[in-house]
PyMOL Python script that loads the backbone (N, CA, C, O; Angstrom):
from pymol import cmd

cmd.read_pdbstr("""\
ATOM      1  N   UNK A   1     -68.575 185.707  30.788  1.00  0.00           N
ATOM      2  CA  UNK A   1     -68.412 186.475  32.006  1.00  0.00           C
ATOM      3  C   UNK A   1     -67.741 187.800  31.690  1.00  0.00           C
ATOM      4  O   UNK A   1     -68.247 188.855  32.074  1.00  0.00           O
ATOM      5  N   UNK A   2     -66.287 187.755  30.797  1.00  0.00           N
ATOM      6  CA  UNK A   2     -65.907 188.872  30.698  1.00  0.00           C
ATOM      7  C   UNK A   2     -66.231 189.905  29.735  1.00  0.00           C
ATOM      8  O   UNK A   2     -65.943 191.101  29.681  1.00  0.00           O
ATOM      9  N   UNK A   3     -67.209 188.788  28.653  1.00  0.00           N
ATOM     10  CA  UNK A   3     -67.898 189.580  27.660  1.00  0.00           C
ATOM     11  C   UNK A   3     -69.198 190.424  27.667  1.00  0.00           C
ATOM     12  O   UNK A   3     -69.694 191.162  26.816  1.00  0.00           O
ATOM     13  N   UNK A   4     -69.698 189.958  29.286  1.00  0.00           N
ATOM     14  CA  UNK A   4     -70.927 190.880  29.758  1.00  0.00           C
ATOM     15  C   UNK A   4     -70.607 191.889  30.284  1.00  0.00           C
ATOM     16  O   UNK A   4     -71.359 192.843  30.481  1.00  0.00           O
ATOM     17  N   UNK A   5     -68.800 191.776  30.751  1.00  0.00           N
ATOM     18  CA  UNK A   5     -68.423 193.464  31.708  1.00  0.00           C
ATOM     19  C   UNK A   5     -67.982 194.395  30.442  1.00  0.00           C
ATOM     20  O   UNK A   5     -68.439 195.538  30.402  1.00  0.00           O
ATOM     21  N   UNK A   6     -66.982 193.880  29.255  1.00  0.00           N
ATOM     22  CA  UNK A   6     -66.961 194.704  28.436  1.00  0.00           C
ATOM     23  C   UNK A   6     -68.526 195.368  27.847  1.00  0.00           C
ATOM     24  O   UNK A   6     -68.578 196.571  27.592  1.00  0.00           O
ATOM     25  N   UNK A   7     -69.716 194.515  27.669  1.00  0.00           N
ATOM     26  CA  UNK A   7     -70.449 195.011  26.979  1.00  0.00           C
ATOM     27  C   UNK A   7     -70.821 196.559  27.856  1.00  0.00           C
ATOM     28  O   UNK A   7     -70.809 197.699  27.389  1.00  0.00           O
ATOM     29  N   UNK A   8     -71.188 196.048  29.466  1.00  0.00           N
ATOM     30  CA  UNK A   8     -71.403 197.185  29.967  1.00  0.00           C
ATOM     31  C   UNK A   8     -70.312 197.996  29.843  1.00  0.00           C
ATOM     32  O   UNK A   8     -70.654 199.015  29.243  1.00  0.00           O
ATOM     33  N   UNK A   9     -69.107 198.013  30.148  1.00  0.00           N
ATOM     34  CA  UNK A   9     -68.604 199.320  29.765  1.00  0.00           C
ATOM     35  C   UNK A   9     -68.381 200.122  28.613  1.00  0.00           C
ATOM     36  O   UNK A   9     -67.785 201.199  28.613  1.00  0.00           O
ATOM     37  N   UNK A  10     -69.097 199.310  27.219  1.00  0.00           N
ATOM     38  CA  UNK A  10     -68.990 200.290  26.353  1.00  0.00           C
ATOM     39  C   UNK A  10     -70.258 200.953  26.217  1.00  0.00           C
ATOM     40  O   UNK A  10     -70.439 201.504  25.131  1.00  0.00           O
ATOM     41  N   UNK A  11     -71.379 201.043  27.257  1.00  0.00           N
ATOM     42  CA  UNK A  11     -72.503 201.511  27.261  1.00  0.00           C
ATOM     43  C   UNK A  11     -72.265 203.408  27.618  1.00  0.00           C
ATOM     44  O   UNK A  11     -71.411 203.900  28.355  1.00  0.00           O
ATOM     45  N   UNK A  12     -72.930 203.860  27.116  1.00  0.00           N
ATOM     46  CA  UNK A  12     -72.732 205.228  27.493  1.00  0.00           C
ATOM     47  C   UNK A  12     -72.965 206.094  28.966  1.00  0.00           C
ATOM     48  O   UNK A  12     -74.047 206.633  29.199  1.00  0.00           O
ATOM     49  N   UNK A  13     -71.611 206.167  30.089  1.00  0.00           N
ATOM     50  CA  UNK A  13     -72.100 206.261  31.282  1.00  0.00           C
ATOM     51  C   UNK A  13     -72.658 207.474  31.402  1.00  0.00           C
ATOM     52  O   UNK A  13     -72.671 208.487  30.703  1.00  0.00           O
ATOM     53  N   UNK A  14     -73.325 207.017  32.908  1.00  0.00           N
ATOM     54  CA  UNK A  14     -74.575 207.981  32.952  1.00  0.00           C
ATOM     55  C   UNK A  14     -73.654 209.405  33.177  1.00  0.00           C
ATOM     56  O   UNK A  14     -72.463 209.093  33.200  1.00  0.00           O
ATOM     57  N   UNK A  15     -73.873 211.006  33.365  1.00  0.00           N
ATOM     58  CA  UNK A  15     -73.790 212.220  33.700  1.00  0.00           C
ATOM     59  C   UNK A  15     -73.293 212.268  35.042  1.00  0.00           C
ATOM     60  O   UNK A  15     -73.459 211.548  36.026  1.00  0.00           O
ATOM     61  N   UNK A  16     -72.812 213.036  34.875  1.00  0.00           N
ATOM     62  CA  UNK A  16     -71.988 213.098  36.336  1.00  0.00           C
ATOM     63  C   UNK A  16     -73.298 213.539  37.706  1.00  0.00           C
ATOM     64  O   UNK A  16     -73.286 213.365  38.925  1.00  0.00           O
ATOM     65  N   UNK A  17     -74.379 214.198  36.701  1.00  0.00           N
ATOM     66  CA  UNK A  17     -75.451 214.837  38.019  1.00  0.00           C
ATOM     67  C   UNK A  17     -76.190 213.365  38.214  1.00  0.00           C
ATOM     68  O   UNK A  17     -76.422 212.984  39.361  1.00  0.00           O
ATOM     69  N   UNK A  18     -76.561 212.531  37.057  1.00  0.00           N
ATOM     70  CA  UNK A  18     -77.277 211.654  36.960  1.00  0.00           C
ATOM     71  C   UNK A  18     -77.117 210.223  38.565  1.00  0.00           C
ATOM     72  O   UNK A  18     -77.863 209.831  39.462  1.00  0.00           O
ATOM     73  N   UNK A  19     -75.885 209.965  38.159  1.00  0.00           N
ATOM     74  CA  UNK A  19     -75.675 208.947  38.815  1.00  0.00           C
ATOM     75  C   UNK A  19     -74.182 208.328  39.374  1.00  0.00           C
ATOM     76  O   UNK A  19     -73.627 207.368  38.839  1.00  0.00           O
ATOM     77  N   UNK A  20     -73.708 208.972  40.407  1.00  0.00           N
ATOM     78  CA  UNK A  20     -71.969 208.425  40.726  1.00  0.00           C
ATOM     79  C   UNK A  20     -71.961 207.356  40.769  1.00  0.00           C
ATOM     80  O   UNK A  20     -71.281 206.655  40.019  1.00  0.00           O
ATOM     81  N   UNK A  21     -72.822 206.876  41.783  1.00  0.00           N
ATOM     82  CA  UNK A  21     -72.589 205.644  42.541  1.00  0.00           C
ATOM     83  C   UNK A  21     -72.501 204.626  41.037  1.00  0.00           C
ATOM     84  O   UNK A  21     -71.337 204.228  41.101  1.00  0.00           O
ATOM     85  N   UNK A  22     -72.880 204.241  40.229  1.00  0.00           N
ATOM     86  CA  UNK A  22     -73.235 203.590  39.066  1.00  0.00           C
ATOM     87  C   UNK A  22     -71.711 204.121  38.238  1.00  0.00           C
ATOM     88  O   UNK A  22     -71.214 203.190  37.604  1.00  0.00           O
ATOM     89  N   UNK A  23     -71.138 205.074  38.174  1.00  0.00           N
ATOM     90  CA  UNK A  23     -70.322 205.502  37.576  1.00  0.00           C
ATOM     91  C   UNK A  23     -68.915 205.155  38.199  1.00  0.00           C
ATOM     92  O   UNK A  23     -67.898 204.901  37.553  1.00  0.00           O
ATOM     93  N   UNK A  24     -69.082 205.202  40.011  1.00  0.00           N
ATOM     94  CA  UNK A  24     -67.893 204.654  40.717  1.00  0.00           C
ATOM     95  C   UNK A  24     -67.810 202.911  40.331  1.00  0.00           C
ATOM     96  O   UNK A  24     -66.716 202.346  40.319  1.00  0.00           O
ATOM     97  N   UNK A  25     -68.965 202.247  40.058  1.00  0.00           N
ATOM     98  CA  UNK A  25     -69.082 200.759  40.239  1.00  0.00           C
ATOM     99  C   UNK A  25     -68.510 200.450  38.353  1.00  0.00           C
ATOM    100  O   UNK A  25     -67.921 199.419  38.027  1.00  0.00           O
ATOM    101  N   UNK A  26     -68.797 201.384  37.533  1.00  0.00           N
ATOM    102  CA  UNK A  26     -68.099 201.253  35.848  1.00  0.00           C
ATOM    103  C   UNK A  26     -67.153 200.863  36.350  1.00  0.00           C
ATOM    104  O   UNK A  26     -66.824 199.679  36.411  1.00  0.00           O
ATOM    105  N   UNK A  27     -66.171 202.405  37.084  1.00  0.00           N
ATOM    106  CA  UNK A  27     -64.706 202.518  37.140  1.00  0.00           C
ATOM    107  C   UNK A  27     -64.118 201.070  37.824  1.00  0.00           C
ATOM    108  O   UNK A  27     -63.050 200.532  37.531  1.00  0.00           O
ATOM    109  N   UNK A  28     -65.149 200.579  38.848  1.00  0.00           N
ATOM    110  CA  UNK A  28     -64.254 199.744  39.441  1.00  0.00           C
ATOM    111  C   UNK A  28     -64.274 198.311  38.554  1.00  0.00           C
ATOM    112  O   UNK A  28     -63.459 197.470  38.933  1.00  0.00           O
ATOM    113  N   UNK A  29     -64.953 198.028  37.645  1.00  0.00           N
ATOM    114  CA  UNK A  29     -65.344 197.189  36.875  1.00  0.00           C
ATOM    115  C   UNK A  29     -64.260 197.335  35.703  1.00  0.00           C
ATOM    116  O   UNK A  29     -64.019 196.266  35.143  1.00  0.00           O
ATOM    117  N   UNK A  30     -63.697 198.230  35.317  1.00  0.00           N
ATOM    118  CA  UNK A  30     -63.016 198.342  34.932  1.00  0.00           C
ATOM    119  C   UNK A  30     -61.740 198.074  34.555  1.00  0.00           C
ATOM    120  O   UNK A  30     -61.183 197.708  33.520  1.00  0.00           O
ATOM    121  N   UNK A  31     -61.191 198.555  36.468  1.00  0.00           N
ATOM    122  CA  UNK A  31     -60.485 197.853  37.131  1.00  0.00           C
ATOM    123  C   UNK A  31     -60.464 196.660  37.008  1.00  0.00           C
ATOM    124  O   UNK A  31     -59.530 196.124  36.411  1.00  0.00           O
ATOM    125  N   UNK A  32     -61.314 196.063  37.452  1.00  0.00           N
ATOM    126  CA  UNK A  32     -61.480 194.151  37.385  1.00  0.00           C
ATOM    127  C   UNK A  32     -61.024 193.835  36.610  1.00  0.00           C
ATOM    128  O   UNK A  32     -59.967 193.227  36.782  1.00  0.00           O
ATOM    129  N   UNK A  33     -61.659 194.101  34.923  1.00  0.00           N
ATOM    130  CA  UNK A  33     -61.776 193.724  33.767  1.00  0.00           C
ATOM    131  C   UNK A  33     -60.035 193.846  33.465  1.00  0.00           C
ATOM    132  O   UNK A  33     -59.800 192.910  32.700  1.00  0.00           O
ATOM    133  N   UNK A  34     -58.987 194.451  33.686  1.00  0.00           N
ATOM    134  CA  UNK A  34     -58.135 194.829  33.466  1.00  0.00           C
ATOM    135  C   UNK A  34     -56.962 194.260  34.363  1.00  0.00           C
ATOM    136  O   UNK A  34     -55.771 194.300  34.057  1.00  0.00           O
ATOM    137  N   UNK A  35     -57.432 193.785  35.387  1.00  0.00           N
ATOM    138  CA  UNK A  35     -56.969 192.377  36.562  1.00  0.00           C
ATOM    139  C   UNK A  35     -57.141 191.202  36.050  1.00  0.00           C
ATOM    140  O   UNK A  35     -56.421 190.304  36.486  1.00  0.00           O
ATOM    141  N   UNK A  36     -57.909 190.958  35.232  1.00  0.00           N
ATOM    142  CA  UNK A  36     -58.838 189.555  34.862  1.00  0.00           C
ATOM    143  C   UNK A  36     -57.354 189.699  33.954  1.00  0.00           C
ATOM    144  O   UNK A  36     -56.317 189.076  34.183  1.00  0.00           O
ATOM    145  N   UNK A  37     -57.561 190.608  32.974  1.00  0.00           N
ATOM    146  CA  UNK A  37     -56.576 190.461  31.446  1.00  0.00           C
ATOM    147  C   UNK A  37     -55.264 190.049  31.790  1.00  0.00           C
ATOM    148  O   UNK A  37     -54.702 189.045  31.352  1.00  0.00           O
ATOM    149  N   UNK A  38     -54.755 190.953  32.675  1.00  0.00           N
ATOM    150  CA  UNK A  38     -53.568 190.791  33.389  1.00  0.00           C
ATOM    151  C   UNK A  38     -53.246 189.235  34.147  1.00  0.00           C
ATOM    152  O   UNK A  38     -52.208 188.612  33.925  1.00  0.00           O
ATOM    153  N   UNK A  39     -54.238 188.794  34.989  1.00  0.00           N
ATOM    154  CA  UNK A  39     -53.867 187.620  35.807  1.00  0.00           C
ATOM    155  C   UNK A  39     -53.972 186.153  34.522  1.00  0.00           C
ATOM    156  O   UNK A  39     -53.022 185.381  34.393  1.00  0.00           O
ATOM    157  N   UNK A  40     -55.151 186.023  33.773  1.00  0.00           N
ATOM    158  CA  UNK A  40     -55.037 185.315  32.808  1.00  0.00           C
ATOM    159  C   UNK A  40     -53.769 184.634  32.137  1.00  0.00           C
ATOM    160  O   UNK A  40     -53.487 183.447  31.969  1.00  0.00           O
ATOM    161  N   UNK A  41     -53.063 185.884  31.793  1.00  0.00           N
ATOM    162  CA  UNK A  41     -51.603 185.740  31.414  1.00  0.00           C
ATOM    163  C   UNK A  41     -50.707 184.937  32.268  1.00  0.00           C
ATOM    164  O   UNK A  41     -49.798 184.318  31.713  1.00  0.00           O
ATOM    165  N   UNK A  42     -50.861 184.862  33.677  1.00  0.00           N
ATOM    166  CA  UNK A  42     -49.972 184.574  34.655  1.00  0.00           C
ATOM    167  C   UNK A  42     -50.411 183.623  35.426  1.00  0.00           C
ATOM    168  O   UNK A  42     -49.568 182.739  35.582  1.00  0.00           O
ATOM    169  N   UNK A  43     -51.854 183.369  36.223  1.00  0.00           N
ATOM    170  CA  UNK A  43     -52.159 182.621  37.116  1.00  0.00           C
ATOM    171  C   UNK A  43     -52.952 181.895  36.781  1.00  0.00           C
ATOM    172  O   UNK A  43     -53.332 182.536  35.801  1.00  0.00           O
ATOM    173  N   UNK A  44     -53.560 181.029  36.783  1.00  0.00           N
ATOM    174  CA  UNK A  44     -54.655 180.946  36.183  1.00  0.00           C
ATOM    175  C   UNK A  44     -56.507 180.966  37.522  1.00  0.00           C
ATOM    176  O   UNK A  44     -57.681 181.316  37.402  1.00  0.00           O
ATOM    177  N   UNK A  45     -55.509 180.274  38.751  1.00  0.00           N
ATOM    178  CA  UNK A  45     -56.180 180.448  39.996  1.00  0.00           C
ATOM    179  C   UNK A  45     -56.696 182.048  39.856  1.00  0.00           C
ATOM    180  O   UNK A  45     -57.892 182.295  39.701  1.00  0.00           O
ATOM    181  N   UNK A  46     -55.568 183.220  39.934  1.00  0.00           N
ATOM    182  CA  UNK A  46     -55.898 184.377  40.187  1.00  0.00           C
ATOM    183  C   UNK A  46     -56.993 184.757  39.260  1.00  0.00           C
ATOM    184  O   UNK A  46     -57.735 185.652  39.664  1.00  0.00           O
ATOM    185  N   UNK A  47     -57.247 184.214  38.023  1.00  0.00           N
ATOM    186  CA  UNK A  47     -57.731 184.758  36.885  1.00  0.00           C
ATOM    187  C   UNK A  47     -59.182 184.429  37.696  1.00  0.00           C
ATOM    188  O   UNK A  47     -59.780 185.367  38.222  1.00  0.00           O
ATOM    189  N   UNK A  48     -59.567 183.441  37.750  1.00  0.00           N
ATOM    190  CA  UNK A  48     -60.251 182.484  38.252  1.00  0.00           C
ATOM    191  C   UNK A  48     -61.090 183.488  39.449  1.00  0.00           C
ATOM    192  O   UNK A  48     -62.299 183.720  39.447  1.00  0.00           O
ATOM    193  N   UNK A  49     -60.488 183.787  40.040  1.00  0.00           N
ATOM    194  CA  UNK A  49     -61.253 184.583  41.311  1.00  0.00           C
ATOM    195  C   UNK A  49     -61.294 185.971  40.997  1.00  0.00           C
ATOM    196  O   UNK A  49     -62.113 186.701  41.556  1.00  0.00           O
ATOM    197  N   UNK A  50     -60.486 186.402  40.157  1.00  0.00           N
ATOM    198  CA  UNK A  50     -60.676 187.785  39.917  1.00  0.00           C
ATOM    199  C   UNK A  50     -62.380 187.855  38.748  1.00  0.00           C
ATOM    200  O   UNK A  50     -63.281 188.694  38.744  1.00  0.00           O
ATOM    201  N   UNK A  51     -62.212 186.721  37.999  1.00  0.00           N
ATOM    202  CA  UNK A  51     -63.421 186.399  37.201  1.00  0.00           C
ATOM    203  C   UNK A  51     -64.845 186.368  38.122  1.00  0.00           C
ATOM    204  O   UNK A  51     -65.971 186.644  37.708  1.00  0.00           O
ATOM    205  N   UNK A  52     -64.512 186.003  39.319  1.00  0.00           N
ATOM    206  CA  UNK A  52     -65.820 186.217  40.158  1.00  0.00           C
ATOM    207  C   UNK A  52     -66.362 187.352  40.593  1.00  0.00           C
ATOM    208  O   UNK A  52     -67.546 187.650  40.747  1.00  0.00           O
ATOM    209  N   UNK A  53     -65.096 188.134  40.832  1.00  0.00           N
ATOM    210  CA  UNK A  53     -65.633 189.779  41.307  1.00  0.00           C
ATOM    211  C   UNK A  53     -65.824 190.112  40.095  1.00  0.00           C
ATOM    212  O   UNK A  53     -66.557 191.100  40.139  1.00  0.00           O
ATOM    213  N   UNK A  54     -65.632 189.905  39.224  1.00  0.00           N
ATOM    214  CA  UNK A  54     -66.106 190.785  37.691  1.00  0.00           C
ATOM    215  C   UNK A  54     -67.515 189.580  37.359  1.00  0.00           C
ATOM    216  O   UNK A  54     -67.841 189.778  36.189  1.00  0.00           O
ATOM    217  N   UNK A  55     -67.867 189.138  37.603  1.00  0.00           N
ATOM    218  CA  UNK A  55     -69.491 188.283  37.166  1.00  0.00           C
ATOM    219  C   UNK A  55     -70.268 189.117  38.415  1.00  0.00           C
ATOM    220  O   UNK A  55     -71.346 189.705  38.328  1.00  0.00           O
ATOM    221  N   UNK A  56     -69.541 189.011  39.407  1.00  0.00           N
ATOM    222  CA  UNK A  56     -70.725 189.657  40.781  1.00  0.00           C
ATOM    223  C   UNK A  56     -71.096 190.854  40.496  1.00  0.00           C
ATOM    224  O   UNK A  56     -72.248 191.053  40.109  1.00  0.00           O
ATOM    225  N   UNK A  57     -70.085 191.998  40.649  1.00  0.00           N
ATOM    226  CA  UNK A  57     -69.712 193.067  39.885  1.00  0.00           C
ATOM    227  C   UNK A  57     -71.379 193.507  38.455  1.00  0.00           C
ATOM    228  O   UNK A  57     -72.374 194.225  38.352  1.00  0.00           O
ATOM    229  N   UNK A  58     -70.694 192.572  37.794  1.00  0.00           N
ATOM    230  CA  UNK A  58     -71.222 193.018  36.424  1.00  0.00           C
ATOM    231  C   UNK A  58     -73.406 192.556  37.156  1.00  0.00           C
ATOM    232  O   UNK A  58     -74.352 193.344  37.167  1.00  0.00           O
ATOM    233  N   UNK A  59     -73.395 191.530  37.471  1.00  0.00           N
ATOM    234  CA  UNK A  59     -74.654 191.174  38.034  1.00  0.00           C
ATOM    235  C   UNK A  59     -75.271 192.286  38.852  1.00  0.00           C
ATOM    236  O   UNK A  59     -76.430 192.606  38.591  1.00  0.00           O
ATOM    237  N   UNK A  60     -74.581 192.938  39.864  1.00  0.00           N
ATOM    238  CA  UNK A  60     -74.908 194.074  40.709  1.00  0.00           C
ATOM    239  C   UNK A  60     -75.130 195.137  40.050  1.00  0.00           C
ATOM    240  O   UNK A  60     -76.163 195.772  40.263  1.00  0.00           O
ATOM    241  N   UNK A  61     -74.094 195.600  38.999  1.00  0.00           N
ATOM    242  CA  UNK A  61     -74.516 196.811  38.187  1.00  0.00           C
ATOM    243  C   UNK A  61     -75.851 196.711  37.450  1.00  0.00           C
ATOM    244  O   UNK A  61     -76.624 197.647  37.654  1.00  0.00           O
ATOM    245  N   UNK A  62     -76.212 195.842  36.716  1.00  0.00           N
ATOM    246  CA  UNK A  62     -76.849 194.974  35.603  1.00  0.00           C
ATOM    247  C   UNK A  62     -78.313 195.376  36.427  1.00  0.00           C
ATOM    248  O   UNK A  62     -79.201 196.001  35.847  1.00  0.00           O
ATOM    249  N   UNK A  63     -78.443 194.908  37.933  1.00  0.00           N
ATOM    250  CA  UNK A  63     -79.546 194.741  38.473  1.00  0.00           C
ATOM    251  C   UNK A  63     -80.140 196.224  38.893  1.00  0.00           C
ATOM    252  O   UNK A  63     -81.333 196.526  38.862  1.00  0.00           O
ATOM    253  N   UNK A  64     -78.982 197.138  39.317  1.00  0.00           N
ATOM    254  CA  UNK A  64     -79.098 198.303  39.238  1.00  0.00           C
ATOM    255  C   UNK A  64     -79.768 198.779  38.305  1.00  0.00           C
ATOM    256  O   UNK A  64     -80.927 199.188  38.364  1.00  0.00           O
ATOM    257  N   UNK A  65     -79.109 198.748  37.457  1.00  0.00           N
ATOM    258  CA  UNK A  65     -79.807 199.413  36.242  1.00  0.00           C
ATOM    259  C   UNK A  65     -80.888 199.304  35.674  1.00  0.00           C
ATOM    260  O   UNK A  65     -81.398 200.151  34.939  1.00  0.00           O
ATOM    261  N   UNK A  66     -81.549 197.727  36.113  1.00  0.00           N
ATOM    262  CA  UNK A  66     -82.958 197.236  35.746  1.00  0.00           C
ATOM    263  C   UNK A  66     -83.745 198.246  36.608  1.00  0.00           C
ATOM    264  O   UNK A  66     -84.860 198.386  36.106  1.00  0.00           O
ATOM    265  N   UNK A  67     -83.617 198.880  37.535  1.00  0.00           N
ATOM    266  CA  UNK A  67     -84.164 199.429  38.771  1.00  0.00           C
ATOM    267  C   UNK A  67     -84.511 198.736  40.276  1.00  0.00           C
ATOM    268  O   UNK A  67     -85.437 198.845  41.080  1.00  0.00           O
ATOM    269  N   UNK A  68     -83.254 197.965  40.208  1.00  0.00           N
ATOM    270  CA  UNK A  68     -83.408 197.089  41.577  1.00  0.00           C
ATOM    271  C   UNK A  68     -82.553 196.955  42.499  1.00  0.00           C
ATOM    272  O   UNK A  68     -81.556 196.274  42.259  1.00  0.00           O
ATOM    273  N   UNK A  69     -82.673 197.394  43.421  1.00  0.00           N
ATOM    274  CA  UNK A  69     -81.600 197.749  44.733  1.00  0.00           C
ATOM    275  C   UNK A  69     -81.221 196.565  45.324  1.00  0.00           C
ATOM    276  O   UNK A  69     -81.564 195.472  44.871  1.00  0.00           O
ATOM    277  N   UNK A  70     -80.416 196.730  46.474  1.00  0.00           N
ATOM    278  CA  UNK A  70     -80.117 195.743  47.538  1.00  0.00           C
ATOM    279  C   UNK A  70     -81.217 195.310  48.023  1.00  0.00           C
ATOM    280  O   UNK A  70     -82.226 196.011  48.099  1.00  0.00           O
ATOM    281  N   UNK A  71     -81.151 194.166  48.386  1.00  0.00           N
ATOM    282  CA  UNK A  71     -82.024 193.791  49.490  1.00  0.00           C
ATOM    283  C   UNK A  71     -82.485 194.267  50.785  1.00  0.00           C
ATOM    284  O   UNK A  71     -83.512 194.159  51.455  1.00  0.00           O
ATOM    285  N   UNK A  72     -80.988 195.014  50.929  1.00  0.00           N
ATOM    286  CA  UNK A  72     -81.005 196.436  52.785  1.00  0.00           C
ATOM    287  C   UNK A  72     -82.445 197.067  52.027  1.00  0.00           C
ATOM    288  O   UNK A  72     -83.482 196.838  52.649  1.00  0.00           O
ATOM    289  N   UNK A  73     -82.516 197.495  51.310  1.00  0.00           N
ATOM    290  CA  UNK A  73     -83.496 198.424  50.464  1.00  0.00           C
ATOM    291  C   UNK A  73     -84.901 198.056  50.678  1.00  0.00           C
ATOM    292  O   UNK A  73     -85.647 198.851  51.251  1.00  0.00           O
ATOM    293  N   UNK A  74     -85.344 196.859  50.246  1.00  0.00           N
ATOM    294  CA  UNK A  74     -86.249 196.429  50.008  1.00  0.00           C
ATOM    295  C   UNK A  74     -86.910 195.896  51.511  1.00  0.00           C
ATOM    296  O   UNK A  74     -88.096 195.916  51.840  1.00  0.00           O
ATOM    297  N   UNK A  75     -85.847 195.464  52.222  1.00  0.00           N
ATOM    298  CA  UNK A  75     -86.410 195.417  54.056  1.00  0.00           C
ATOM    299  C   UNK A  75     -86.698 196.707  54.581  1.00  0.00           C
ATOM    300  O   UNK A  75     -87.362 196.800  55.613  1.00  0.00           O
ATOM    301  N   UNK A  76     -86.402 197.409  54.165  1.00  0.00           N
ATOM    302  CA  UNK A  76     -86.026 198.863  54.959  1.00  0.00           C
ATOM    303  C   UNK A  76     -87.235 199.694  54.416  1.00  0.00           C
ATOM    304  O   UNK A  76     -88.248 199.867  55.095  1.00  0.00           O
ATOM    305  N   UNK A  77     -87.100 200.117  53.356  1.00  0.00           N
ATOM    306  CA  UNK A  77     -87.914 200.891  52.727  1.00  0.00           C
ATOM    307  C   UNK A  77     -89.132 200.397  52.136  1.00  0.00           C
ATOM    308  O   UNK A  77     -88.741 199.925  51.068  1.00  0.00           O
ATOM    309  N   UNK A  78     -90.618 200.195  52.213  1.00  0.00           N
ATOM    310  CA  UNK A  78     -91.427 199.843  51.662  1.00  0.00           C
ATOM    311  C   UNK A  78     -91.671 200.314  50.297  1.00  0.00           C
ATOM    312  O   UNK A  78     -92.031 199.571  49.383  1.00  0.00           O
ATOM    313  N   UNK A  79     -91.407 201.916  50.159  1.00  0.00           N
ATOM    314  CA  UNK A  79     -90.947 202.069  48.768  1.00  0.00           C
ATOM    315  C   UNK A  79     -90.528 200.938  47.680  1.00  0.00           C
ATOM    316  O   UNK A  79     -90.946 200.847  46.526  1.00  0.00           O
ATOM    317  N   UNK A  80     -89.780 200.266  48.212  1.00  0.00           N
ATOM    318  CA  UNK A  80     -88.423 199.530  47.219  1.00  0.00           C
ATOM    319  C   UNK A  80     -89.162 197.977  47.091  1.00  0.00           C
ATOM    320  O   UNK A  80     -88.669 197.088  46.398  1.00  0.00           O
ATOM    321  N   UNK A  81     -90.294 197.829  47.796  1.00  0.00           N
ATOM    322  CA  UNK A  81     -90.802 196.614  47.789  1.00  0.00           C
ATOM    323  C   UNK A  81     -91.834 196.191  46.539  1.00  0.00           C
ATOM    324  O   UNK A  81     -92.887 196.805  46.368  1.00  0.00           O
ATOM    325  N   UNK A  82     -91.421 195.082  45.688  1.00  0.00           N
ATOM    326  CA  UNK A  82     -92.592 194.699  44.717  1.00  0.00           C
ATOM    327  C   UNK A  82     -93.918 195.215  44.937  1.00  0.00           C
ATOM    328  O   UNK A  82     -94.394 195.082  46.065  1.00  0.00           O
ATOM    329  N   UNK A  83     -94.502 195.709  44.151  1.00  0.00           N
ATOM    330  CA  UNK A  83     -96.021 196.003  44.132  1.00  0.00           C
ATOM    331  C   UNK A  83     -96.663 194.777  43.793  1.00  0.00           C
ATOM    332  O   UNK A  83     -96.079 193.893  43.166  1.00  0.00           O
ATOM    333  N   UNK A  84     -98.023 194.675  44.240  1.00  0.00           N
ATOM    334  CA  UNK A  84     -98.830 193.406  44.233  1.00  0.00           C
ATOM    335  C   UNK A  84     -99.056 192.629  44.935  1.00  0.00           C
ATOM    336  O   UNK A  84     -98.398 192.546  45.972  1.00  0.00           O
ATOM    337  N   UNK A  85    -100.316 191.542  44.586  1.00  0.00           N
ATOM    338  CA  UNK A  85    -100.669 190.533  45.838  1.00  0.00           C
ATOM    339  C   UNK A  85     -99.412 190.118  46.418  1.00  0.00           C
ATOM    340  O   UNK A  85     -98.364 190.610  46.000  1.00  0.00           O
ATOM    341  N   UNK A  86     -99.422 189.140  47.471  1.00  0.00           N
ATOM    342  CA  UNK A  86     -98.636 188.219  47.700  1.00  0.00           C
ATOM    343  C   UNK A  86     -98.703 186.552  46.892  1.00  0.00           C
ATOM    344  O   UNK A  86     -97.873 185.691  47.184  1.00  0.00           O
TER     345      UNK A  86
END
""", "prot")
cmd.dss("prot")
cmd.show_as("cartoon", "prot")
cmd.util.cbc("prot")
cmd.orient("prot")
């Protein structure tokens, strides 16, 4: 779990013109990753749930990056919808 958020953050983030939103979700991953280290030491409950926002986290970015949005997206916009039969 915590070895899939480090991997992404040692990936090279995108340009500042390129992509914030992806660049705000690093930083906050970051964050996590650095809550996780911290609570580990101390709680083990806290570690525990902080480990979930950093797997969700890392899954959301991850999917992003494949080129795949929210689901709001994909109802909303036909754009964003799979191509192909049903």
């Amino acid at each position: 779990m915590i070895d899939a958020a480090i991997a992404l953050l040692e990936m090279t983030p995108p340009s500042w013109q390129e992509d914030a939103a992806t660049r705000r979700e690093l930083a906050r991953l970051r964050d996590d990753v650095h809550r996780y280290r911290v609570a580990e030491g101390y709680d083990a409950d806290e570690a525990r749930r902080v480990g979930a926002y950093v797997t969700d986290r890392v899954d959301r970015i991850t999917r992003f990056l494949n080129g795949e949005r929210c689901s709001g997206h994909k109802s909303r916009y036909p754009s964003f919808r799979p191509q192909g039969g049903m």
